[in-house]
N, CA, C and O atoms as a GROMACS GRO file, in nm:
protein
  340
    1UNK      N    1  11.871  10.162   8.474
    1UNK     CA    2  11.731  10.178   8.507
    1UNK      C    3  11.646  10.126   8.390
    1UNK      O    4  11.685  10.120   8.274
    2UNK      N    5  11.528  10.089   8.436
    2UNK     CA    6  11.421   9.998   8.311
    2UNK      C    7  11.316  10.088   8.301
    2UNK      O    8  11.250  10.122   8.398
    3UNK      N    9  11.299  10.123   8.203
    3UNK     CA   10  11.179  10.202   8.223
    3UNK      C   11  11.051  10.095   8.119
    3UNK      O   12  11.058  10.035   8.012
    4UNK      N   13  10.943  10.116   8.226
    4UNK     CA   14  10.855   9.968   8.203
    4UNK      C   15  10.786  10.002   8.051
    4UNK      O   16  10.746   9.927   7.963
    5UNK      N   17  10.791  10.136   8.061
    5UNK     CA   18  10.689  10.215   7.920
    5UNK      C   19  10.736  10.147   7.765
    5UNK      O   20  10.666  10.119   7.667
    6UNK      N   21  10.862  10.136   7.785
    6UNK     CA   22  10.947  10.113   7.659
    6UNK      C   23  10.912   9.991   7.619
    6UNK      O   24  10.988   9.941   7.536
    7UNK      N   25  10.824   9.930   7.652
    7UNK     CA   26  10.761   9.785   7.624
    7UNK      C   27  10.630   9.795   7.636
    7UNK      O   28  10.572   9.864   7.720
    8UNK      N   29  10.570   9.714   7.539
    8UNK     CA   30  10.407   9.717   7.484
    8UNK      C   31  10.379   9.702   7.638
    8UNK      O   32  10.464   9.689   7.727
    9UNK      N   33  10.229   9.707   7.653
    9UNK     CA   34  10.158   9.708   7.803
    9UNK      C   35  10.107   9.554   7.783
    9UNK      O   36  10.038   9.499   7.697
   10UNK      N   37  10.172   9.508   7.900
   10UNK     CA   38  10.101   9.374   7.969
   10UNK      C   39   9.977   9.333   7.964
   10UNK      O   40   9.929   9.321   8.077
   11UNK      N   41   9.874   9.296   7.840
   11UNK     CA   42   9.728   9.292   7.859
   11UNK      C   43   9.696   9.165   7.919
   11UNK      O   44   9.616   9.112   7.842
   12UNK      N   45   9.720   9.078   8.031
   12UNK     CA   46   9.701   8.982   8.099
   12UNK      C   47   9.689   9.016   8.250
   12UNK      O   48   9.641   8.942   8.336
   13UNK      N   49   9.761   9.187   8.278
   13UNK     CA   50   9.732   9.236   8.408
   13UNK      C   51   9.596   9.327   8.431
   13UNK      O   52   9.519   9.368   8.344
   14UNK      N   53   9.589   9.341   8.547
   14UNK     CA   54   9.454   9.470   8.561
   14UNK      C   55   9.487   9.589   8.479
   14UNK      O   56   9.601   9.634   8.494
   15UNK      N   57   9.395   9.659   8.382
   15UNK     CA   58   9.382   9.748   8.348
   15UNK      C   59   9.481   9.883   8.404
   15UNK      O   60   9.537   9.975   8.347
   16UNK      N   61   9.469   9.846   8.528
   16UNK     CA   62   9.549   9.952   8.572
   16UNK      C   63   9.723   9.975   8.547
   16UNK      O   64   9.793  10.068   8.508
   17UNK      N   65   9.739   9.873   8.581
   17UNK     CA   66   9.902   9.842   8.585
   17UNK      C   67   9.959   9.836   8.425
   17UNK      O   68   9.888   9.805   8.330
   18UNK      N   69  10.070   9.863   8.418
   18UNK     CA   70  10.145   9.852   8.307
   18UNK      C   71  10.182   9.713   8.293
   18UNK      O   72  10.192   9.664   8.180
   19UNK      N   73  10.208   9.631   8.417
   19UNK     CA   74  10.307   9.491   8.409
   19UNK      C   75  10.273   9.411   8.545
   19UNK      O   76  10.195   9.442   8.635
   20UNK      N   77  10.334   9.330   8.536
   20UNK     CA   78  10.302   9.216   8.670
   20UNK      C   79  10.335   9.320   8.783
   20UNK      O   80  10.260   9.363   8.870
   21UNK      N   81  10.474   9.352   8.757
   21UNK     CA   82  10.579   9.422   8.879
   21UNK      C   83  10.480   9.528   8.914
   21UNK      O   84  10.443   9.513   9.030
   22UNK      N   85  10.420   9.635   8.852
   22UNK     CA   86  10.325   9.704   8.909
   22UNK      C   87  10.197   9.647   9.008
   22UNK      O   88  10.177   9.703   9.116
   23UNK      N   89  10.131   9.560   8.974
   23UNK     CA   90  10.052   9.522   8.990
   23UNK      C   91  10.122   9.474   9.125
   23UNK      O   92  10.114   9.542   9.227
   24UNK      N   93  10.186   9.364   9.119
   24UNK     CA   94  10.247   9.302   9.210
   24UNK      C   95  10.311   9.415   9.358
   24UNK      O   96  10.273   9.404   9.475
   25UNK      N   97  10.385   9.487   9.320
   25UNK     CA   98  10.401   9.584   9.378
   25UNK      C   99  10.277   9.660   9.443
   25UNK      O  100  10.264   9.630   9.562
   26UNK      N  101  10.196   9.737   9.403
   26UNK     CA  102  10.075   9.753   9.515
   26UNK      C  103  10.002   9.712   9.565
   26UNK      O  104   9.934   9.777   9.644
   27UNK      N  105   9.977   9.552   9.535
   27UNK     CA  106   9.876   9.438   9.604
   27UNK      C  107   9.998   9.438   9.745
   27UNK      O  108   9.947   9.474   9.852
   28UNK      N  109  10.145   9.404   9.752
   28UNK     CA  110  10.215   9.367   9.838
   28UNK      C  111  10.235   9.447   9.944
   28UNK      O  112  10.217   9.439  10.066
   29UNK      N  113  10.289   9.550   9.844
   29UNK     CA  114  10.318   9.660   9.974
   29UNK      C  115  10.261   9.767   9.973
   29UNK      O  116  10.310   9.850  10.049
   30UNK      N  117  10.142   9.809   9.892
   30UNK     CA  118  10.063   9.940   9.927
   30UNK      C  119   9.944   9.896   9.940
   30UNK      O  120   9.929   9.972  10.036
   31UNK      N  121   9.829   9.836   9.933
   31UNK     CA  122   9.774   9.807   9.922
   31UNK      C  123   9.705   9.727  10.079
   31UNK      O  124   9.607   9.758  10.147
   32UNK      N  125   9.803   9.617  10.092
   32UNK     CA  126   9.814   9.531  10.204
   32UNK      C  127   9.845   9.610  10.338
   32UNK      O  128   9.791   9.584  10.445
   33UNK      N  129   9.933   9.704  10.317
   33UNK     CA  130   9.990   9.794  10.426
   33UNK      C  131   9.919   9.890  10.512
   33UNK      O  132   9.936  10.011  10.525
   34UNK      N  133   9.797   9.773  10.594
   34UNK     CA  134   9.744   9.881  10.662
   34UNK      C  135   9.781   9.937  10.778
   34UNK      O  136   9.716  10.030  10.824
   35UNK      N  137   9.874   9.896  10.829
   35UNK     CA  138   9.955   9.991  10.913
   35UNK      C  139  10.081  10.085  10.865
   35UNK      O  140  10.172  10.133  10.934
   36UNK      N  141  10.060  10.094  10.743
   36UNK     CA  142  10.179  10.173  10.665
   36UNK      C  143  10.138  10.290  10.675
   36UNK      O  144  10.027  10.331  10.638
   37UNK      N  145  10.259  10.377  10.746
   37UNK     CA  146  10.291  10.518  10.699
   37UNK      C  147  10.214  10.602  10.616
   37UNK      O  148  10.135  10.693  10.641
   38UNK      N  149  10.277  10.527  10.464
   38UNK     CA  150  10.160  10.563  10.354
   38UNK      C  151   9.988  10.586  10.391
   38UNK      O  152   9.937  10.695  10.367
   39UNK      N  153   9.924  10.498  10.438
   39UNK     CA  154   9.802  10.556  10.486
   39UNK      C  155   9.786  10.639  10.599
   39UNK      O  156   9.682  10.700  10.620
   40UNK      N  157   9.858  10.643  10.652
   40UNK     CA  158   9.837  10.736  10.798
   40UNK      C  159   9.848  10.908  10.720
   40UNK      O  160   9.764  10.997  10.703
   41UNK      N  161   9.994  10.896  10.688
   41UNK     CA  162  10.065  11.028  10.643
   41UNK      C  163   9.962  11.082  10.489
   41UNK      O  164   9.989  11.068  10.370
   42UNK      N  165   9.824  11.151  10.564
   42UNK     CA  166   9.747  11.235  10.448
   42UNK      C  167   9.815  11.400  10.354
   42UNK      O  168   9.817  11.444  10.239
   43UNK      N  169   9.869  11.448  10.517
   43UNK     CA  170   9.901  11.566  10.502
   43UNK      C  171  10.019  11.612  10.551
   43UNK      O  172  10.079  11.526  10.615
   44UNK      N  173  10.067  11.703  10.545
   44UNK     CA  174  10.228  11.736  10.647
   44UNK      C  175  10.112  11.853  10.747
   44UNK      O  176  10.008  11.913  10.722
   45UNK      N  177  10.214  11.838  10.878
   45UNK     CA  178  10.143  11.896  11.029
   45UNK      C  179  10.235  11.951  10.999
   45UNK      O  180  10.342  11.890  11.001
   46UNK      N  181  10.230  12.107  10.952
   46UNK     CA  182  10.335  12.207  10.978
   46UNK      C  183  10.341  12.272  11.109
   46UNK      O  184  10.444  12.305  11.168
   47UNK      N  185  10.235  12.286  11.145
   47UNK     CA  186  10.194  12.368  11.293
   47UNK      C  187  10.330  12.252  11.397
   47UNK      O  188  10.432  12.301  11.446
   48UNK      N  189  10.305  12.149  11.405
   48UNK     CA  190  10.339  12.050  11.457
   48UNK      C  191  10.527  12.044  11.415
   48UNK      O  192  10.620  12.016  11.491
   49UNK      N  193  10.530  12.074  11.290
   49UNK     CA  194  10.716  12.039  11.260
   49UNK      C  195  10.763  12.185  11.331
   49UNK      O  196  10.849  12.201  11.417
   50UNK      N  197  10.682  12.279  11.269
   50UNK     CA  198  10.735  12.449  11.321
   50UNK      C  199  10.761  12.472  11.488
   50UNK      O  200  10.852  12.521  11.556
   51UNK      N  201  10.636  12.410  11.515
   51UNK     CA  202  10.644  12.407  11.725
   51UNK      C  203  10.808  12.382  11.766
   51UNK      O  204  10.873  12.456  11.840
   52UNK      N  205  10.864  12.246  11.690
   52UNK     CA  206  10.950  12.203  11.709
   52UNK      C  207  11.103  12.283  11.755
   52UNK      O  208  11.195  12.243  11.826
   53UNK      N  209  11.085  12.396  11.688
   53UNK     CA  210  11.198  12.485  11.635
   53UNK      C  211  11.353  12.412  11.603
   53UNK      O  212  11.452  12.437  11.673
   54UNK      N  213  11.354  12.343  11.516
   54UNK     CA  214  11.491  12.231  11.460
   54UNK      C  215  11.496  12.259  11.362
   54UNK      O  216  11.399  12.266  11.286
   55UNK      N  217  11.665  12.294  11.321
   55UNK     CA  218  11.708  12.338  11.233
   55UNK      C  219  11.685  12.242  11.109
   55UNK      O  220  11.677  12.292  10.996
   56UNK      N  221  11.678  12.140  11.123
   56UNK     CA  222  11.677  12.036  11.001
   56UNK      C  223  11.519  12.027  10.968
   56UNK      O  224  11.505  11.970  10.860
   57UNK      N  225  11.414  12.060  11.017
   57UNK     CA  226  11.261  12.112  10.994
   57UNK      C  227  11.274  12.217  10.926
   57UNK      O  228  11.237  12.211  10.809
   58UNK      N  229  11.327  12.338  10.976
   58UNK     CA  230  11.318  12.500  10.961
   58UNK      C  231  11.369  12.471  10.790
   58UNK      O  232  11.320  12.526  10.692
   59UNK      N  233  11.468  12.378  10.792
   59UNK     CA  234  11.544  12.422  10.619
   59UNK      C  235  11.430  12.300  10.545
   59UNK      O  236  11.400  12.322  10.427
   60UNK      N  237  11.377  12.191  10.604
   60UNK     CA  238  11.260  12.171  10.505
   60UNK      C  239  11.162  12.237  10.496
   60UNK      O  240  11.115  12.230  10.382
   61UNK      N  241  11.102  12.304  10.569
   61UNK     CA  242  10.979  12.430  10.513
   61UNK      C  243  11.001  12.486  10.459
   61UNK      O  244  10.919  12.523  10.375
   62UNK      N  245  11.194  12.565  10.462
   62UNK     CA  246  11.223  12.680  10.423
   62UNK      C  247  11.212  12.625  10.246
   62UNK      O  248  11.190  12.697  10.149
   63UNK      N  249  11.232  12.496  10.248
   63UNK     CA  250  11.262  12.497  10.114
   63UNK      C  251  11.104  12.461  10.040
   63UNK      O  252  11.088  12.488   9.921
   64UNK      N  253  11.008  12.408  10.110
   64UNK     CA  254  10.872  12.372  10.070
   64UNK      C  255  10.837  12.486  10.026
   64UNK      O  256  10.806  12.498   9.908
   65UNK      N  257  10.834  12.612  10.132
   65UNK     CA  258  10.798  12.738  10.094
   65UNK      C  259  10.853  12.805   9.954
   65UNK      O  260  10.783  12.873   9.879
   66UNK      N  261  11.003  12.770   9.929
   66UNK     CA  262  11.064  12.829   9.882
   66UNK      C  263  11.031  12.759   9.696
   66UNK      O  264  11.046  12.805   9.583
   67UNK      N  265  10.991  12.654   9.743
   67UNK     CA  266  10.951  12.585   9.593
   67UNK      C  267  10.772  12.573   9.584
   67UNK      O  268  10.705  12.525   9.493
   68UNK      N  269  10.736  12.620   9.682
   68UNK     CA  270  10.564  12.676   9.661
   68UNK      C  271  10.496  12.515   9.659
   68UNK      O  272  10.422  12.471   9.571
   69UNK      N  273  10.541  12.448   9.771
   69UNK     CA  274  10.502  12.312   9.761
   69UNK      C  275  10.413  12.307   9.945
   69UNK      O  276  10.350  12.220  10.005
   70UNK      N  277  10.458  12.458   9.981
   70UNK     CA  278  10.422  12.438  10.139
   70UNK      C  279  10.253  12.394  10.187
   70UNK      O  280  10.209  12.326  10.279
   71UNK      N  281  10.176  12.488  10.052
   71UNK     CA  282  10.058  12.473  10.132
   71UNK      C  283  10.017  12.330  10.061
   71UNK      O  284   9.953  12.247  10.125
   72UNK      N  285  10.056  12.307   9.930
   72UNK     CA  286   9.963  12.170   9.901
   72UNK      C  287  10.017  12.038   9.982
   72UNK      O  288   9.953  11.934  10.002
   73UNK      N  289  10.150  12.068  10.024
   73UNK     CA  290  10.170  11.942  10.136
   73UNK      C  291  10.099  11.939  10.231
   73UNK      O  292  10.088  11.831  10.289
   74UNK      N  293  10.021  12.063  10.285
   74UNK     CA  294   9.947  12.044  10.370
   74UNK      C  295   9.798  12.069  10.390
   74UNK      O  296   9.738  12.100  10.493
   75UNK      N  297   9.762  12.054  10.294
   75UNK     CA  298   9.622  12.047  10.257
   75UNK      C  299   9.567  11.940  10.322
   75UNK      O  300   9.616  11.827  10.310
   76UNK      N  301   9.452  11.967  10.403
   76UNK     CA  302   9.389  11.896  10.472
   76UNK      C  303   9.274  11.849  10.389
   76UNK      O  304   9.214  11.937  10.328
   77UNK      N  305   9.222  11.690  10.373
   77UNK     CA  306   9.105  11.644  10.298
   77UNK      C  307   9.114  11.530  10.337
   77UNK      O  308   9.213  11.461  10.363
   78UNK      N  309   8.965  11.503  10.342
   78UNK     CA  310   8.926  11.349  10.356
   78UNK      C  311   8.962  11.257  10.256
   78UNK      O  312   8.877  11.197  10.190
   79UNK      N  313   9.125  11.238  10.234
   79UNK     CA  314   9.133  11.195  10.102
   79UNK      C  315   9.135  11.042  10.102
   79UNK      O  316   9.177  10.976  10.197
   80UNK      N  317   9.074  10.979   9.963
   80UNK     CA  318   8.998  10.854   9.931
   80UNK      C  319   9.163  10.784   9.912
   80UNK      O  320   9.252  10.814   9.832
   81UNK      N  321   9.159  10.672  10.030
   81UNK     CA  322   9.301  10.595  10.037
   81UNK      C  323   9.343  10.540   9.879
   81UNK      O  324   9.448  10.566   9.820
   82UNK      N  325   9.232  10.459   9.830
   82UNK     CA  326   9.264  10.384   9.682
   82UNK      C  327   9.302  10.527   9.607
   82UNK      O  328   9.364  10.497   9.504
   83UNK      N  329   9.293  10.620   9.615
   83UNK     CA  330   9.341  10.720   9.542
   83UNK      C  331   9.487  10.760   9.547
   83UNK      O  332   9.571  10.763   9.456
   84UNK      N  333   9.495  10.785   9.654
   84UNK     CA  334   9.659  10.796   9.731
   84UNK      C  335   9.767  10.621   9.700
   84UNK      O  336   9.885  10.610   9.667
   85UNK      N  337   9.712  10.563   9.716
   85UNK     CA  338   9.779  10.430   9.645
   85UNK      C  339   9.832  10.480   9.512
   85UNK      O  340   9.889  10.402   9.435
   0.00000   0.00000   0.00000
């Protein structure tokens, strides 16, 4: 594994990015992806997985709950897409 940090920061990219590959990477596929997942998927529909009653749902809540991750996965907000990128 490369970890990009371990090398001075790229000052020829946007401010934002550490390196090309960053940069490059969310112009391509997050960015561009307006039919991606990624923008649709704001929040988790628990009401919606629970209705379901499936065991392979039941043990992911059980464990969302169980690691106190349940309600902020599903926090509902008008949240700002370039943010979520």
């Amino acid at each position: 594994m490369i970890i990009p940090y371990t090398v001075p920061k790229d000052m020829g990219v946007y401010y934002r990015f550490w390196n090309e590959f960053h940069s490059d990477f969310y112009l391509s596929m997050l960015y561009n992806a307006n039919d991606s997942k990624i923008l649709k998927m704001k929040y988790i529909d628990w009401e919606h997985l629970e209705s379901k009653r499936d065991r392979d749902f039941n043990q992911v809540i059980a464990a969302c709950k169980r690691f106190n991750m349940y309600d902020l996965m599903g926090f509902r907000y008008d949240w700002n897409t370039e943010v979520l990128l």
